[in-house]
Backbone as a chain_set.jsonl record, in Angstrom:
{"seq": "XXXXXXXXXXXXXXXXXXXXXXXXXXXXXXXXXXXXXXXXXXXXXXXXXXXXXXXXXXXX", "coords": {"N": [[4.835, -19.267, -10.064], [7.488, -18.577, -8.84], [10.193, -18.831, -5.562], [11.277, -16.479, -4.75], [9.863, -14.396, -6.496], [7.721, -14.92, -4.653], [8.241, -14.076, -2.33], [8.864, -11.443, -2.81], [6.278, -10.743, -3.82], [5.155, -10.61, -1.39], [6.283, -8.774, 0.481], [5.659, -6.505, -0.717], [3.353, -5.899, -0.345], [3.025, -5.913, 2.543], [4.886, -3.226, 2.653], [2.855, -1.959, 1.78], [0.567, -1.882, 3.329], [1.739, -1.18, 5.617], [2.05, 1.514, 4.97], [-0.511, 2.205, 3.899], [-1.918, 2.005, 6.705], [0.095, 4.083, 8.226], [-0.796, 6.259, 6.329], [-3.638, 6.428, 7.279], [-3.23, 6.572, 10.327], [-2.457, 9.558, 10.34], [-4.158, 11.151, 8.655], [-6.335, 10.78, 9.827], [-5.147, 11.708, 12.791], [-4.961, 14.238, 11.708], [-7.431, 15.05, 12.369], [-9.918, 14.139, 10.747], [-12.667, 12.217, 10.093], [-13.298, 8.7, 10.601], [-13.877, 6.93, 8.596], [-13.69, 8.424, 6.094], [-10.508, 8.584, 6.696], [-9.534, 5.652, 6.734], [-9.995, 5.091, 4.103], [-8.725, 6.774, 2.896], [-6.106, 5.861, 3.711], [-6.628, 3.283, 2.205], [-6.555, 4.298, -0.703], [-3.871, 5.269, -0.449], [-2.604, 2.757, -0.153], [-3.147, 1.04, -2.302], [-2.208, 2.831, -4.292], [0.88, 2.725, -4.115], [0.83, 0.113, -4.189], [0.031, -0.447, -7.314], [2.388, 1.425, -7.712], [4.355, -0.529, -7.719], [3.361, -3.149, -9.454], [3.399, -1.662, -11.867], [6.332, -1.181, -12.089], [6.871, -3.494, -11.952], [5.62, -4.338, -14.053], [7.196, -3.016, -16.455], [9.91, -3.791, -16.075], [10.186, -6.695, -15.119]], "CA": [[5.649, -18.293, -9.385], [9.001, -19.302, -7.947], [9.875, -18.703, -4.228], [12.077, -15.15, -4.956], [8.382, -13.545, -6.901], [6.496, -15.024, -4.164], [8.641, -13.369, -1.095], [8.634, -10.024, -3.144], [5.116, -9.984, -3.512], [4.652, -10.679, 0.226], [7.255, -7.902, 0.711], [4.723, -5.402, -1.662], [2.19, -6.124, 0.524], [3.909, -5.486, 3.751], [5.127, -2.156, 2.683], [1.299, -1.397, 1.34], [-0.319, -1.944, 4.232], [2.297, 0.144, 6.257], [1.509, 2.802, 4.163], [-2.094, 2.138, 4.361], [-2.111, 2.585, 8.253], [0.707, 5.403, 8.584], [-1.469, 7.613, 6.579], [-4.839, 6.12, 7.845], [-3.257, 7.346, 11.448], [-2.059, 10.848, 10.16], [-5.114, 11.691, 8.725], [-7.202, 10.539, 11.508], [-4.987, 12.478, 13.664], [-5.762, 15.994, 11.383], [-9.01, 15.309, 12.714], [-10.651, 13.453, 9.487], [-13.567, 11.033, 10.436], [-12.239, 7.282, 10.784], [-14.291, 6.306, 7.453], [-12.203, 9.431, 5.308], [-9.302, 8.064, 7.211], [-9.748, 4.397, 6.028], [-10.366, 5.256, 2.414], [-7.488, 7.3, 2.466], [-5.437, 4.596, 3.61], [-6.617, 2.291, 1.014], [-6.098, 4.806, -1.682], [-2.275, 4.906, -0.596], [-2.049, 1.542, -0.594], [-3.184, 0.852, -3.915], [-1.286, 3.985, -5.154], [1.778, 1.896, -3.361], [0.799, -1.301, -4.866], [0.238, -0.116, -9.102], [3.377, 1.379, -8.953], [5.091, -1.532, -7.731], [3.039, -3.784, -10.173], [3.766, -1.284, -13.105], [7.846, -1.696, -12.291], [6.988, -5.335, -12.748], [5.462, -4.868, -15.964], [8.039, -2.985, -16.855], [10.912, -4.463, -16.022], [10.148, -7.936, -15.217]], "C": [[6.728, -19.011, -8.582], [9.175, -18.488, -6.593], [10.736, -16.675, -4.123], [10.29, -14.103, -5.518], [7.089, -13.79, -5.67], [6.912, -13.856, -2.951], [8.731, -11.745, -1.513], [6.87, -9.199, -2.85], [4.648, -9.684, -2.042], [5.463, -9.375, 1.05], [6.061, -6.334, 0.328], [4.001, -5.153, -0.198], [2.094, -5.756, 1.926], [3.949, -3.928, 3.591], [3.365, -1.691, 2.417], [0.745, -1.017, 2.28], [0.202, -1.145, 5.718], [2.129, 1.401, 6.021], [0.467, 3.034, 4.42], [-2.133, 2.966, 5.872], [-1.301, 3.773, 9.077], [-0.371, 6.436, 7.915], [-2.665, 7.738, 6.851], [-4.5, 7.331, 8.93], [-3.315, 9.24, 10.974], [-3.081, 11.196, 9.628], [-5.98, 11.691, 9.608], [-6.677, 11.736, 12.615], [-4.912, 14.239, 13.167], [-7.497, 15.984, 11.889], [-10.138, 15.157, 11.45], [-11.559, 12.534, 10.436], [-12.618, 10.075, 10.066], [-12.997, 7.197, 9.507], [-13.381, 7.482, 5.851], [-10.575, 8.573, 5.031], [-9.19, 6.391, 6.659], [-9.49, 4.342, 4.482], [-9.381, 6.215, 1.856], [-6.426, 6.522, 2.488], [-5.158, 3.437, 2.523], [-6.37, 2.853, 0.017], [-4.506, 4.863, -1.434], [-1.876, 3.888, -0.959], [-2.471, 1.098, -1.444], [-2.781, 1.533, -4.853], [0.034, 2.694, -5.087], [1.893, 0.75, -4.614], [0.888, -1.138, -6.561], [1.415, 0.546, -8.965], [4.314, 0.399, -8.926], [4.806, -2.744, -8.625], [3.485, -3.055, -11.256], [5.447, -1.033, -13.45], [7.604, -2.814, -12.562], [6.734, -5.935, -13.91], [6.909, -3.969, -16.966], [9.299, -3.233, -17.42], [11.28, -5.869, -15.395], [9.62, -8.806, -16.341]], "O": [[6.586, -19.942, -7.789], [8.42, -17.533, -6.413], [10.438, -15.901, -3.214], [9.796, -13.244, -4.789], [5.994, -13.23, -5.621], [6.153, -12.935, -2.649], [8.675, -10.881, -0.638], [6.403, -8.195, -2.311], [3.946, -8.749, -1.654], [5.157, -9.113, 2.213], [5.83, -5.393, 1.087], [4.201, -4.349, 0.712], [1.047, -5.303, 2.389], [3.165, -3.272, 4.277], [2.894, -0.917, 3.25], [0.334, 0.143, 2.315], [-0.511, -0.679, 6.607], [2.074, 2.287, 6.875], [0.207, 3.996, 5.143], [-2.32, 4.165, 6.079], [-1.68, 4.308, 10.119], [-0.848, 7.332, 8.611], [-3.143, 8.871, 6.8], [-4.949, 8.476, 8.877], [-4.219, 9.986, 11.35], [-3.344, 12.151, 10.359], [-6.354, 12.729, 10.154], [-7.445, 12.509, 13.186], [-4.836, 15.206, 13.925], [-8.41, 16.791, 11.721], [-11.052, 15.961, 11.267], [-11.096, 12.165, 11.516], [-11.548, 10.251, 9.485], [-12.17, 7.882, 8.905], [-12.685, 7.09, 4.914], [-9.898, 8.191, 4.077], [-8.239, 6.35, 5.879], [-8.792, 3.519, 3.889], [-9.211, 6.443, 0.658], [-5.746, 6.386, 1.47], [-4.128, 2.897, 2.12], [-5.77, 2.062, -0.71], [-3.844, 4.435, -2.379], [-1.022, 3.739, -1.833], [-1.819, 0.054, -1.462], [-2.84, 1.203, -6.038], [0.084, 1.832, -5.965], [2.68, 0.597, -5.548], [1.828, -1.714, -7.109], [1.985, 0.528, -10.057], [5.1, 0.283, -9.866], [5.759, -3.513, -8.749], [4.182, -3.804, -11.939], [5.885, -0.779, -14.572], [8.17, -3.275, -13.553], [7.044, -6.949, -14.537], [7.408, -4.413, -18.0], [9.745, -3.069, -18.556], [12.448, -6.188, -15.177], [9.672, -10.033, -16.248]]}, "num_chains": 1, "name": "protein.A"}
């Protein structure tokens, strides 16, 4: 991996995990249990993350 694929992925990852914890909070704050709220989080951010891996298979 060259230094442009590495700072993207680290970029992915960044946005993921923003995602992750914006809608962690926002469900949490509809009044979801924190373990809901978690696992909702991580389902965004792996929504997040495949489609940014499936532009890469795409079009990289």
């Amino acid at each position: 991996m060259n230094t442009i694929q590495i700072l993207s992925l680290m970029l992915a990852l960044s946005i993921a995990s923003n995602i992750a914890i914006t809608a962690a909070l926002i469900v949490r704050a509809a009044g979801v249990g924190t373990a809901n709220a978690i696992l909702t989080g991580a389902g965004a951010a792996a929504t997040g993350l495949g489609l940014y891996f499936a532009a890469i298979a795409a079009y990289g």
